[in-house]
Structures are given as structure tokens and as C-alpha cells.
C-alpha positions in Angstrom: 26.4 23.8 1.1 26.7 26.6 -1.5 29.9 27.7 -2.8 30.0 31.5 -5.1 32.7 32.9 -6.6 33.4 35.1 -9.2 36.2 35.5 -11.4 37.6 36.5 -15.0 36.9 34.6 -17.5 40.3 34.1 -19.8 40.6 33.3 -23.1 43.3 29.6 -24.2 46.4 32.3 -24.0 45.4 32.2 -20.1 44.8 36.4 -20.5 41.7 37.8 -19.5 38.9 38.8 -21.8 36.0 39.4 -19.4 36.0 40.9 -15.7 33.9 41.9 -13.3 33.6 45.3 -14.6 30.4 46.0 -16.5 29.3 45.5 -18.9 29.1 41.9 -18.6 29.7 40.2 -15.2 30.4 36.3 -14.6 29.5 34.0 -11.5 30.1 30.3 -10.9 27.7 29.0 -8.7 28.5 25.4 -7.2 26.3 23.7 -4.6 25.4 20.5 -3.0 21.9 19.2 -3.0 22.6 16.0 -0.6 23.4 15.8 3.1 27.0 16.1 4.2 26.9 12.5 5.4 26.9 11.8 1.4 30.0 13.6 0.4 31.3 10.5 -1.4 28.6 11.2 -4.0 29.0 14.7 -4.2 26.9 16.0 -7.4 28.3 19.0 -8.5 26.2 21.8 -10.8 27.8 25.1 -12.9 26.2 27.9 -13.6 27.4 30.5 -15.6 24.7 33.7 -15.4 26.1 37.0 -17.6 24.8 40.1 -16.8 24.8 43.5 -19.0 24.4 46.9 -17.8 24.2 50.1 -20.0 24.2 53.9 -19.1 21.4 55.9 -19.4 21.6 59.8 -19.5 19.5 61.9 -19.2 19.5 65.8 -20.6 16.9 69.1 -19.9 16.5 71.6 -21.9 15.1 74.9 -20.2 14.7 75.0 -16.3 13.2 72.1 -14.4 14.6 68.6 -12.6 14.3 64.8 -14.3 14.8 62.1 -11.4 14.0 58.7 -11.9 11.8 56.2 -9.9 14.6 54.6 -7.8 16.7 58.0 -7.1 19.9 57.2 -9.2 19.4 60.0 -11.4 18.2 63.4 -10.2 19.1 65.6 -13.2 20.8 68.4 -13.6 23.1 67.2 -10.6 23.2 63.3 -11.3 22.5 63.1 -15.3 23.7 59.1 -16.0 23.3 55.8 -14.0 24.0 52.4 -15.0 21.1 49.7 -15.3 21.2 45.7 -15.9 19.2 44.9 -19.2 15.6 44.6 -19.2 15.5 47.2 -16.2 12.0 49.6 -16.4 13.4 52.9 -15.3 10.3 55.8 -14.8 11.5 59.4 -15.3 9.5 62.0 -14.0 10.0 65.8 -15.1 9.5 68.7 -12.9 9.2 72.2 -14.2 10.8 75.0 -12.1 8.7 78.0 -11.0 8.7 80.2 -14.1 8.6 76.9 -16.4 6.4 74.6 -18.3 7.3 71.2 -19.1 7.2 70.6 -23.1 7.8 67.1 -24.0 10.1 64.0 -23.9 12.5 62.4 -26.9 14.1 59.2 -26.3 11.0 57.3 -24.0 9.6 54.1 -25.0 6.2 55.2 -23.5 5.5 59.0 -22.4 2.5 59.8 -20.0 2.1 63.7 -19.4 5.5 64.4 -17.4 6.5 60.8 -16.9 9.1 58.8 -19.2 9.7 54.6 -19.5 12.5 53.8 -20.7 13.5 49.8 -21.4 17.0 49.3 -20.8 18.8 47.0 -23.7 21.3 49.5 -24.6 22.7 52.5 -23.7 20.0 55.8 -24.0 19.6 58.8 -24.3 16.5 61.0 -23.0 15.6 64.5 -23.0 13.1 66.6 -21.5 11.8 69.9 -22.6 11.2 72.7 -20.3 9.9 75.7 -21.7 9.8 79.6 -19.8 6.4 80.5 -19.1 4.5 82.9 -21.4 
């Protein structure tokens, strides 16, 4: 038998500090490792997990597209998406016709027109597109 719920966690006035809501997320898990014939002895386990999730956004300077690995972010129609923490989240810039692509700020590691960013916080990133000579 598993049992999940999730709920706000209050502080000793009985009003709620925490929610669902990001950035931090609660969940109680409680379960029973023995057979139902055993109820009598019913071993009960807590488990409180949190969770944080942080915005990244990203911007473009010049003409071209920046979409990321999983399709959350597909800039300049979808610029920000929210990840949970230690999330690897690939950009990949893409020059329009008439356009180079210039560089990245903001990437924990940078390969040609891909960015990685490490989520911990929220971020920023921009890529660079620059007109064609």
C-alpha cells in the first residue's frame, strides 16, 4: 500500500508558509512494507523531498532562433521556462538567412552554436546574431 499527498506546509500560527507553487514543492510519502494480513504492526515511514525550480530566459540579439533541447523554450516566441535544480538544459542557436551567429554570455559551457546551462538559480543567456557582411 502507498499513500501520497501533498499539502502546505504551515508554520505554529497554523498559516501557510510553503505551497505547492514553485519554487519549493512538498510531498509526504507514507507506505506499508508488510502484507495487509499484518496491519496490527503497521510500520509507518515520512518522507519529506523539497524541490526548487528557477526560470531561465533566454534573449537574441540580431536575427536567428535559441530553442532548447527539450522544446520548452523556442526563442523569440517562448523566451523563459521553469527548471527543477540541477536540470542540464542545451541551447542551440540558429542564425536566420542573412545572419551569422556571434557568440553566447551566460553558458556554463559553449560548443560553436550550442549552450549548457546548470540550473541552481535563475539565468540569464544571450545569443549573438550578427547580419552578414
Amino acid at each position: 500500500m502507498t499513500v501520497s499527498d501533498s499539502f502546505a506546509i504551515s508554520d505554529a500560527s497554523g498559516e501557510g508558509t510553503l505551497d505547492n507553487a514553485g519554487p519549493h514543492g512538498w510531498r509526504v510519502i507514507v507506505f506499508n512494507p508488510l502484507p495487509a494480513e499484518t496491519l496490527e504492526s503497521l510500520d509507518v515511514q515520512a518522507f519529506v523531498v523539497c524541490t526548487s525550480a528557477s526560470e531561465l530566459t533566454v534573449s537574441a540579439t540580431g536575427s536567428g532562433t535559441v530553442s532548447s533541447n527539450e522544446g520548452s523554450i523556442r526563442c523569440p516566441a517562448t523566451c523563459t521556462a521553469t527548471y527543477n535544480s540541477g536540470t542540464s538544459v542545451t541551447l542551440t542557436a540558429s542564425p536566420d538567412i542573412g545572419s551569422v551567429f556571434g557568440g553566447w554570455s551566460g553558458c556554463d559551457t559553449v560548443a560553436d552554436t550550442t549552450c549548457t546551462v546548470i540550473m541552481s538559480a535563475a539565468r540569464s543567456v544571450t545569443a549573438a546574431f550578427n547580419a552578414q557582411p
